[in-house]
N, C-alpha and C positions, 0 to 999 in steps of 0.2 A: 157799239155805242159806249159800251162802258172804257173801252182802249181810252174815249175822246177824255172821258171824266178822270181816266187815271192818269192821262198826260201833264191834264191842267194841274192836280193834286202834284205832282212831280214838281212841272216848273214852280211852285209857288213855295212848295216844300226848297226847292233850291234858293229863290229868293231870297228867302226869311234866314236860312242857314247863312245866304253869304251877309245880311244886313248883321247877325247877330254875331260874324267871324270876325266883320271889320272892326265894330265897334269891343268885341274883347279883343283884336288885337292893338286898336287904339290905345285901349287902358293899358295890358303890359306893355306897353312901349314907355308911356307914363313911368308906369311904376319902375321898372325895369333903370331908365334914368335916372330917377330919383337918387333911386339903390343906391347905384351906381358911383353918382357923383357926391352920395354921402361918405361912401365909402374912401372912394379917391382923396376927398377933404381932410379926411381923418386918417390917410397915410401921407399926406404930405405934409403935413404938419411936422415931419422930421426935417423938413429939408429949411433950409436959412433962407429967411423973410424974401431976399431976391429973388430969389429962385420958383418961388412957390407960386407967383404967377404966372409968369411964362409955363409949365409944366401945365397948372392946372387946365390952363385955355387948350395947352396941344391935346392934354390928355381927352379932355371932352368932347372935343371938337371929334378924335378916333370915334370913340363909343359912341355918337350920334352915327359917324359913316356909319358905324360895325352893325348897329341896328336897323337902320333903313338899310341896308343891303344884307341883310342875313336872309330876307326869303327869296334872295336872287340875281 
């Protein structure tokens, strides 16, 4: 009887961990871009006015793949 009660405590315990993985892996992904493209902004800034678009969008566009496919 007690097996039943420790199962349900299990699956709910799993639940809650996967609710509370998604939503922190939500936010670093957030954050993580943020970083990111402050970062990038602030090295391309060396490169001549033309330039600096074209770069900025391919560069961005990478580190969104690179993050959605980093767990897989």
């Amino acid at each position: 009887m007690f097996a039943f009660f420790d199962g349900v405590v299990q699956f709910l315990s799993t639940v809650i961990d996967f609710i509370i993985n998604f939503f922190s892996g939500l936010l670093h992904f957030f954050v993580m871009l943020t970083s990111s493209l402050t970062f990038l902004a602030a090295v391309v800034a060396y490169l001549p006015v033309f330039l600096q678009v074209f770069v900025l969008a391919v560069i961005g566009m990478s580190i969104v793949y690179q993050i959605i496919n980093h767990g897989g």
